[in-house]
N, CA and C of each residue as an Amber inpcrd file, in Angstrom:
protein
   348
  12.5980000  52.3010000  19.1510000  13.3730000  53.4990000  19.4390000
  14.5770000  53.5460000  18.5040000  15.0290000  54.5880000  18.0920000
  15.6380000  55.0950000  17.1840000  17.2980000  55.2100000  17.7080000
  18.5970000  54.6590000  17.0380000  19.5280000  55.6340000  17.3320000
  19.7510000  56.4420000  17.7740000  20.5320000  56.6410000  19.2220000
  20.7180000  57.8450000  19.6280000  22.5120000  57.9930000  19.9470000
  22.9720000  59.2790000  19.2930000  24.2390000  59.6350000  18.9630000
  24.7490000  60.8420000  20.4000000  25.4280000  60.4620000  21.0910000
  26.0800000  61.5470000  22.2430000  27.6580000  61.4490000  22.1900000
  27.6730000  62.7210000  22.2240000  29.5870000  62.5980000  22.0770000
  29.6930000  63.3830000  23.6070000  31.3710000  62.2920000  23.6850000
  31.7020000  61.6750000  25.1190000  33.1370000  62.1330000  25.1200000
  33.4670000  62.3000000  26.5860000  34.6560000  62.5480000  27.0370000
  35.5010000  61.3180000  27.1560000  36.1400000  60.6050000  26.5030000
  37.0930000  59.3880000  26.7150000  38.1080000  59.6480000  27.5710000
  38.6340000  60.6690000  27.9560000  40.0540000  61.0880000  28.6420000
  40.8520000  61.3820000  27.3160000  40.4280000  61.1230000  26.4920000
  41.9070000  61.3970000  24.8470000  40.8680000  62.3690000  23.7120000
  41.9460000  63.0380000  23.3310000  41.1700000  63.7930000  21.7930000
  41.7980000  62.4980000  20.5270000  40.5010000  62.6720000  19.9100000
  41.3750000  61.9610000  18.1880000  41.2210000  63.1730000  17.3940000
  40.9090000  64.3160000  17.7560000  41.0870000  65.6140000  16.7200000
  42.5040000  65.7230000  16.1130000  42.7360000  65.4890000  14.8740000
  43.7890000  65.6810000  14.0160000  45.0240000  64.4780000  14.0080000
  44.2110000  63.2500000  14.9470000  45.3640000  62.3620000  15.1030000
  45.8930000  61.6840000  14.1390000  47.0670000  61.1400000  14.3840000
  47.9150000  60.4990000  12.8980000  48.2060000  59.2020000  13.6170000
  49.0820000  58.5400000  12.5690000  49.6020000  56.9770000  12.4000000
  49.0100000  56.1260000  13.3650000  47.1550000  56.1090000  13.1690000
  46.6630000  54.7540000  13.8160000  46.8330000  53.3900000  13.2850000
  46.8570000  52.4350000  14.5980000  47.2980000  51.4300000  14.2090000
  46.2650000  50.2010000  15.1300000  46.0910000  49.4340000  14.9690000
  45.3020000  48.0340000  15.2940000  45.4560000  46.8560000  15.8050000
  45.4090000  46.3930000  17.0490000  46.1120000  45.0040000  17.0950000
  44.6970000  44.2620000  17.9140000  44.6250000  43.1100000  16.9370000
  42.6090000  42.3490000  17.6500000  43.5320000  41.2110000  18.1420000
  43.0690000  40.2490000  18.8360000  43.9450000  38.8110000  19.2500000
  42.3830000  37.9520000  19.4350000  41.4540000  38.4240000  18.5920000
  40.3270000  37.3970000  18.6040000  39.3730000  38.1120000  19.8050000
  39.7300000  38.5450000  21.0430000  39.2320000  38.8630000  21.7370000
  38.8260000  40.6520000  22.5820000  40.1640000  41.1170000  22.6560000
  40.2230000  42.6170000  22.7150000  41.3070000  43.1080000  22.0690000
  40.5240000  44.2280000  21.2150000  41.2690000  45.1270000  20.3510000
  42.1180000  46.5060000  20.9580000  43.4680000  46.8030000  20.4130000
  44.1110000  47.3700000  20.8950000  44.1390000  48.6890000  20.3880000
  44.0300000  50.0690000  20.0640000  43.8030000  51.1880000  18.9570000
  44.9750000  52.0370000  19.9850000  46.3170000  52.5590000  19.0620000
  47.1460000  53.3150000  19.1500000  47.3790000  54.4790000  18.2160000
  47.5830000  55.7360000  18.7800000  47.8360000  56.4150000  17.6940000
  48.2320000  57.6500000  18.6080000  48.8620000  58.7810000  17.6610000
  49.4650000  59.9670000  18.3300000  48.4200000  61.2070000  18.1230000
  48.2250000  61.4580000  19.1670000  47.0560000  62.6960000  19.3560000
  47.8630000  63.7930000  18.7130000  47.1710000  64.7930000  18.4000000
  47.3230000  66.2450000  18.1310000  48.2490000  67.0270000  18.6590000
  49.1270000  66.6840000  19.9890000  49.9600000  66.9920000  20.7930000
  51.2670000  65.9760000  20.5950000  51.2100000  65.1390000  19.3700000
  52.3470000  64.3710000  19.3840000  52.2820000  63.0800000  20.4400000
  51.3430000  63.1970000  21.7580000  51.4600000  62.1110000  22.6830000
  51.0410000  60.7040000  22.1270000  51.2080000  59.9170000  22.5590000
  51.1280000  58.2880000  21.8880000  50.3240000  57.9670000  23.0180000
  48.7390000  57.8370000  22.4870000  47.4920000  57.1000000  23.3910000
  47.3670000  55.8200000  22.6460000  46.8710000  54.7250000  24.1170000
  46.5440000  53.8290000  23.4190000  45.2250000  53.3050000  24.0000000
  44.5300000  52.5540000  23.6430000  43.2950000  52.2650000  23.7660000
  43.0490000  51.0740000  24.3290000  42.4070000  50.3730000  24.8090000
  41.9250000  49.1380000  24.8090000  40.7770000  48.5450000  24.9230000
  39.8780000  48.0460000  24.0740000  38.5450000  47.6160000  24.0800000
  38.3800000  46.3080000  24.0310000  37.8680000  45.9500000  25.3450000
  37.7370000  44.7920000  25.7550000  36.5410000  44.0390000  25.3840000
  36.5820000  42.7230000  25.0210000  35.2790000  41.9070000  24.4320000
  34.8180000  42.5910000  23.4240000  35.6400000  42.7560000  22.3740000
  35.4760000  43.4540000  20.9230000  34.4810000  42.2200000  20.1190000
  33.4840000  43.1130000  19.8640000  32.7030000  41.8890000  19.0950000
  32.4690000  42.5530000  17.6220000  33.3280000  43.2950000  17.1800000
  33.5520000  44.0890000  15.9240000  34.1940000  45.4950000  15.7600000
  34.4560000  45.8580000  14.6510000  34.9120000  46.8640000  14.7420000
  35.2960000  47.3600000  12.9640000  35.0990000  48.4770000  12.8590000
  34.9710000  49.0340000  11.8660000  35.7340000  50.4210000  11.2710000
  36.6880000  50.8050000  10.3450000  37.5670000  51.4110000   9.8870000
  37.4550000  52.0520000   8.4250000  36.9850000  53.5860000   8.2640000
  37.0090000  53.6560000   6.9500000  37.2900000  55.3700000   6.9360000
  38.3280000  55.8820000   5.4280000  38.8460000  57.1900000   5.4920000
  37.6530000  57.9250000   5.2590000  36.7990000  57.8950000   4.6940000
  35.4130000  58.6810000   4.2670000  35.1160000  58.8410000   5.1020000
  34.8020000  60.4530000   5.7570000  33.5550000  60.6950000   7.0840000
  32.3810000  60.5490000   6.6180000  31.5350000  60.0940000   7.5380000
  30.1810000  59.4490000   7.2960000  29.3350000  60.1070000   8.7540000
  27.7540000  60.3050000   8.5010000  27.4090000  60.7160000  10.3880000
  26.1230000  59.7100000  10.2360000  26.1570000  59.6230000  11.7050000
  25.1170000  58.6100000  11.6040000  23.4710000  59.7310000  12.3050000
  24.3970000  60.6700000  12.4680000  23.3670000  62.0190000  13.0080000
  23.6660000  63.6650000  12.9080000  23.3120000  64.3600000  13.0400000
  23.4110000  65.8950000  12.8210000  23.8600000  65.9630000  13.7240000
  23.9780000  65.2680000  15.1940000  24.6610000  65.8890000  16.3260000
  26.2000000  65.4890000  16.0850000  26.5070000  64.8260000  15.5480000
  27.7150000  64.6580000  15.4820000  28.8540000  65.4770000  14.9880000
  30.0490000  66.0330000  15.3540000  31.1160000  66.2060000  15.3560000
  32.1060000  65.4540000  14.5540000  32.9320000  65.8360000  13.9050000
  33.7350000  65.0100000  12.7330000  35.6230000  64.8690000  13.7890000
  35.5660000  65.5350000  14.6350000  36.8780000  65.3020000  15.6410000
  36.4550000  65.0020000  17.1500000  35.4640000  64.1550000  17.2380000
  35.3350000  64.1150000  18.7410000  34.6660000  62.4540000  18.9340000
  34.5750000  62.2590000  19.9140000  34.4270000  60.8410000  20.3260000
  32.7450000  60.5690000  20.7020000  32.1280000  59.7300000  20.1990000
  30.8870000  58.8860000  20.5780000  30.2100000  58.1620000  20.8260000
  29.2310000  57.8150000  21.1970000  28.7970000  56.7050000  21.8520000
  27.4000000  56.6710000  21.3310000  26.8830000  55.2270000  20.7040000
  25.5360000  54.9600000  19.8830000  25.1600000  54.7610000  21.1790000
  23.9780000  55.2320000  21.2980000  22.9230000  54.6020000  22.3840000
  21.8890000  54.0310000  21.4000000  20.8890000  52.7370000  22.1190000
  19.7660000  52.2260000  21.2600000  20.4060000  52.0130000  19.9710000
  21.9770000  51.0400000  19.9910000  22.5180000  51.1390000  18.7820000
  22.1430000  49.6720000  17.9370000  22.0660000  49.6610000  16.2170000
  21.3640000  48.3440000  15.7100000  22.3140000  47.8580000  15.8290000
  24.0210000  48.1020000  15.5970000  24.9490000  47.1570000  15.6110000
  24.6720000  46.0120000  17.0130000  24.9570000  46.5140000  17.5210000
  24.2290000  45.8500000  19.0000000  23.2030000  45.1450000  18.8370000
  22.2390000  45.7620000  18.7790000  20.7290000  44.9100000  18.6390000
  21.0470000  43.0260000  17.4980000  21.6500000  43.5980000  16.8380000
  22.2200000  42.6940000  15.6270000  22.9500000  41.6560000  16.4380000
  24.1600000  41.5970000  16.9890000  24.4370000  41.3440000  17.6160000
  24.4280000  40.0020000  19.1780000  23.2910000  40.6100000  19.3210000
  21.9280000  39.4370000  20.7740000  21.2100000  39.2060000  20.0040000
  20.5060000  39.7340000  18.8700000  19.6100000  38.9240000  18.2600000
  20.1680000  37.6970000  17.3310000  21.8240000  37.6620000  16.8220000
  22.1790000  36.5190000  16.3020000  23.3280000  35.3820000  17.4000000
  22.9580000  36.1770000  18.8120000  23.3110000  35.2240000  19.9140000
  25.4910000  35.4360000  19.4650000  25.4740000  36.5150000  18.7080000
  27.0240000  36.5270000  19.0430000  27.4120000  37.8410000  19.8680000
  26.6250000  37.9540000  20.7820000  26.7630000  39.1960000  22.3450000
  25.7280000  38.1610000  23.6610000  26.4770000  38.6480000  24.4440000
  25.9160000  37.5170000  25.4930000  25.1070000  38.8050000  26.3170000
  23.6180000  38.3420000  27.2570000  23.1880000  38.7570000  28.1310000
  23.7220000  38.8950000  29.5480000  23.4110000  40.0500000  30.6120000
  24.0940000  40.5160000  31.1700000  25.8000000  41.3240000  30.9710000
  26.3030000  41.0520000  29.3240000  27.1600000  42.5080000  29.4670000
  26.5450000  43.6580000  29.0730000  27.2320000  44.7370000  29.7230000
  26.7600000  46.1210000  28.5910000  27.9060000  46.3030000  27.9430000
  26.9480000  46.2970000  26.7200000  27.8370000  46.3360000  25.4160000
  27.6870000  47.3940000  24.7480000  28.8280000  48.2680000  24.8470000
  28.8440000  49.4540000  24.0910000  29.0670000  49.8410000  22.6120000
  28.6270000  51.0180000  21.9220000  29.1750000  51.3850000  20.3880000
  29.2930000  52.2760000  20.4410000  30.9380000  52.8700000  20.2700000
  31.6620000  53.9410000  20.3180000  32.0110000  54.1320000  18.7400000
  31.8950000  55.6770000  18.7250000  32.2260000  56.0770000  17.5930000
  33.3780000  56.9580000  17.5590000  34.6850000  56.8990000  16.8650000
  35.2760000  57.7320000  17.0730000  35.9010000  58.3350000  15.6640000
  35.7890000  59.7270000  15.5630000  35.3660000  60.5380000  14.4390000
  36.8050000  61.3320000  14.5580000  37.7970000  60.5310000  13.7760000
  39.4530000  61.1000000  13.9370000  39.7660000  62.8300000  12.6310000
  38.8740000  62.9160000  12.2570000  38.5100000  63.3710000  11.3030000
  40.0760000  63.7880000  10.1330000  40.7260000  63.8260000  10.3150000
  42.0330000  64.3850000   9.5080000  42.6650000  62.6010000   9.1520000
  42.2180000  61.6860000  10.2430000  42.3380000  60.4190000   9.6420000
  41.5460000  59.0380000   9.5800000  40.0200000  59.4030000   9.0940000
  39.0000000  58.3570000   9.3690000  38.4130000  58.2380000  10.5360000
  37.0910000  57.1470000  10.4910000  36.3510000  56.7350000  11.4250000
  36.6800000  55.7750000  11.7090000  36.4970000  55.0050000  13.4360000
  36.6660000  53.7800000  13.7290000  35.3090000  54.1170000  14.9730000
  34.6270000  52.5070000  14.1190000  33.5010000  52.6480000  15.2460000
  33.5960000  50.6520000  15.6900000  33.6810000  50.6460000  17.2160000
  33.7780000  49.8270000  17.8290000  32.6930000  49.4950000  18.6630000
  32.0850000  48.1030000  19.1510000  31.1780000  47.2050000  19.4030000
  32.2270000  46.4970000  20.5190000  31.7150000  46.8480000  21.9010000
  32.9980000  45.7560000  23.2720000  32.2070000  46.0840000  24.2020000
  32.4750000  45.4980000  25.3270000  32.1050000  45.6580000  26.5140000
  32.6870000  46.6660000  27.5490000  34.0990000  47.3830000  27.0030000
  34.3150000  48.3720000  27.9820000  35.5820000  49.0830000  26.8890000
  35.9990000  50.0790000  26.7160000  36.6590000  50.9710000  26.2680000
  37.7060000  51.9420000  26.8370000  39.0620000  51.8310000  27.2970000
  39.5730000  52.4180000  28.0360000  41.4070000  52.9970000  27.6290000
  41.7120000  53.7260000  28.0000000  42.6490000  54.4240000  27.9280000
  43.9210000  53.5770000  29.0450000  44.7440000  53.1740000  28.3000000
  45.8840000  52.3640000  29.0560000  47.2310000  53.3320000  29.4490000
């Protein structure tokens, strides 16, 4: 089964957001930045088992949106992942894509994703 790309309601927009910033401590990654409204969201993705940052938009599908938030289903990062025994059985492990578009992609690999 193939990649499958659905864009998701996180509780936050990254449409037009500015000055993101990053903090990993080995274990869960922290993603801050000021939404479109000036507000300062911050993120937290827990049991980060990667994560990925680049200004070029890229899609990994036609359904995708270049300012909105997603989620790989049937994703290879993942698959990659349990098959080299660095993701453990019994979590669900998610791959979120989030498509800031006015300032890059960040696509993240964790076990849970949440708005602090």
């Amino acid at each position: 089964m193939s990649q499958n790309i659905e864009i998701i309601d996180l509780g936050f927009s990254v449409a037009d957001a500015e000055e993101i910033k990053f903090k990993f401590d080995g274990a869960d990654l922290v993603l801050e930045f000021n939404d479109w409204q000036e507000n300062h969201i911050t993120i937290k993705c827990e049991n980060t088992l990667g994560f990925k940052f680049q200004n070029a938009e890229y899609e990994l599908s036609e359904s995708e949106l270049f300012d909105s938030c997603h989620i790989v289903q049937d994703s290879e990062w993942v698959k990659e992942h349990l098959k080299q025994g660095e993701a453990w059985e019994g979590e669900n492990w998610l791959h979120y894509k989030l498509n800031f578009n006015a300032a890059g992609v960040v696509e993240v690999l964790c076990s849970k994703l949440a708005k602090t």
